[in-house]
C-alpha positions in Angstrom: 37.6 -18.7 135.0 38.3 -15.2 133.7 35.1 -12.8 133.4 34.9 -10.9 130.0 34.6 -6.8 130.5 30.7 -7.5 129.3 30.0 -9.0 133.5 32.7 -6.7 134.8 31.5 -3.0 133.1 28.0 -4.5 132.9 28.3 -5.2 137.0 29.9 -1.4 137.4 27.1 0.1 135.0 23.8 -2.0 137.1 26.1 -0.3 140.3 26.1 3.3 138.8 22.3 3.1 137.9 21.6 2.0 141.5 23.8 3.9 143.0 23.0 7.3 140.8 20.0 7.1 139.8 17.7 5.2 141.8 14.0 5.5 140.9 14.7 7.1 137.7 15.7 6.0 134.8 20.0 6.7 134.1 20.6 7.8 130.6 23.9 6.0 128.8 26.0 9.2 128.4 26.1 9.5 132.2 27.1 6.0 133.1 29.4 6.1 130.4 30.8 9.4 131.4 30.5 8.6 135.3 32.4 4.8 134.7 34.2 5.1 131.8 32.9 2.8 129.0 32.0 3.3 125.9 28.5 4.2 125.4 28.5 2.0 122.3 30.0 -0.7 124.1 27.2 0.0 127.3 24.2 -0.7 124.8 25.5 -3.9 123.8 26.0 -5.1 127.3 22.6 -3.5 128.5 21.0 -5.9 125.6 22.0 -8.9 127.7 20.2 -7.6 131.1 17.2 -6.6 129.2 16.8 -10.0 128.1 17.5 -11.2 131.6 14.8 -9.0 132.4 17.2 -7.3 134.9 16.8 -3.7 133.0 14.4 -2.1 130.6 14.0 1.3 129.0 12.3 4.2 128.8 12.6 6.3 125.2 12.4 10.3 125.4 14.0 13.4 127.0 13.0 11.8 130.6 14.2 8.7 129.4 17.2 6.0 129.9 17.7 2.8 131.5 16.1 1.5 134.9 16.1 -1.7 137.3 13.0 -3.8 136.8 13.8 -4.7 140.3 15.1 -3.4 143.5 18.6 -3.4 143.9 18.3 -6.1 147.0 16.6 -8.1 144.6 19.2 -8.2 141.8 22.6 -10.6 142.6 25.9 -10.3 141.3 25.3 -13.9 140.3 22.1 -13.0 137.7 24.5 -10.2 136.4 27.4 -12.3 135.7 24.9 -15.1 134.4 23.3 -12.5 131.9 26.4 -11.6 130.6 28.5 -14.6 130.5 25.6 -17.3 129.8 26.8 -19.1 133.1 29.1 -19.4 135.9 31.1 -22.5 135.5 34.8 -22.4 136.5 35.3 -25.5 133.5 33.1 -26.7 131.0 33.0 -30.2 132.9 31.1 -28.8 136.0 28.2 -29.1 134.6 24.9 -31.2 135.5 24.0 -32.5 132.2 23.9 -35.9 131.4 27.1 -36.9 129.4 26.8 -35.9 125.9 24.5 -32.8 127.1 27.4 -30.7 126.3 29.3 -32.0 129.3 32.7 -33.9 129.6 33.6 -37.0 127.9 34.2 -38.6 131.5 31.2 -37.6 133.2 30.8 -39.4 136.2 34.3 -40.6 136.0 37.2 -38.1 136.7 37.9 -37.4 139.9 38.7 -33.3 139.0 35.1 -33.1 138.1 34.2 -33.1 141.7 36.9 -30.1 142.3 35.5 -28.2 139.9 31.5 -28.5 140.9 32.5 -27.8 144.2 34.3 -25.0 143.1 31.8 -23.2 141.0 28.8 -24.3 143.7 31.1 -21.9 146.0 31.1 -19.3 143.8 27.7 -19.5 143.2 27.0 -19.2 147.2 29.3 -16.5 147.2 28.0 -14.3 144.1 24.4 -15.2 145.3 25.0 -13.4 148.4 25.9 -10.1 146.8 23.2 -7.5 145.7 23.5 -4.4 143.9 22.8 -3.3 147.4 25.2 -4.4 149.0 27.0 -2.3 146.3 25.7 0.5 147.1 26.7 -0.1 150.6 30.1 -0.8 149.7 29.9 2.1 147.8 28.6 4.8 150.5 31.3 3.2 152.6 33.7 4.0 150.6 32.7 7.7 150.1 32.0 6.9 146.2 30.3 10.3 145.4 26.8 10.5 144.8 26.2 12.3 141.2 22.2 13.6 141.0 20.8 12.9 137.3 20.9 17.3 136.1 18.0 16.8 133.8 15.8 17.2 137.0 17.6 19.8 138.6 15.5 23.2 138.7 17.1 26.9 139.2 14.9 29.9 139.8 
């Protein structure tokens, strides 16, 4: 399985919002700038997560994207899942009933089994990240903290 740059900048992006921007919303010019992707490119991924209902937005000055949850509550897997569609290693590892868009040999090839058991450890695996953990990853690593500027106030 190879992940398309829609999970991978879409992971980063969910991380620089937590990360960055906690409570408030993040606007795309500063993710962008902060992670290097194209803003253009960020809009269309942050389409996916609002349909996941991992992200909504806020229009305005004050405005910009935001968790709908908090980062403990949001997996790698739900990421990867809103922008892939799914996390199968091969199309055969499904759970369908043959002709459900699953293999020809449902039920009969003895690979099959490799694969579910494959992707079901994956699964485990990607379900026990958070964009918390992240974030934890992240402070561990001494990834700079970057405060949003449009609340910053000098007298």
């Amino acid at each position: 399985m190879r992940l398309s740059t829609k999970s991978r900048y879409g992971l980063r992006a969910l991380f620089d919002i937590a990360y960055n921007a906690g409570n408030q919303p993040a606007q795309i010019k500063d993710i962008s700038r902060r992670q290097d992707i194209s803003p253009r490119y960020l809009e269309q991924i942050f389409q996916s997560f609002k349909k996941a209902g991992i992200l909504k937005s806020k229009k305005g000055p004050q405005g910009g994207y935001f968790l709908t949850r908090k980062p403990d509550q949001i997996t790698v897997r739900q990421i990867v899942e809103a922008a892939e569609g799914d996390t199968l290693l091969v199309a055969c590892a499904c759970e369908t009933p043959k002709g459900k868009g699953c293999c020809t040999m449902n039920g009969q090839c003895v690979t099959q089994t490799v694969w579910f058991e494959a992707t079901e450890h994956l699964n485990t695996f990607l379900d026990s990240l958070t964009l918390q953990t992240l974030c934890e990853r992240g402070q561990d690593m001494g990834v700079k903290r970057e405060s949003d500027h449009r609340f910053m106030y000098y007298i």
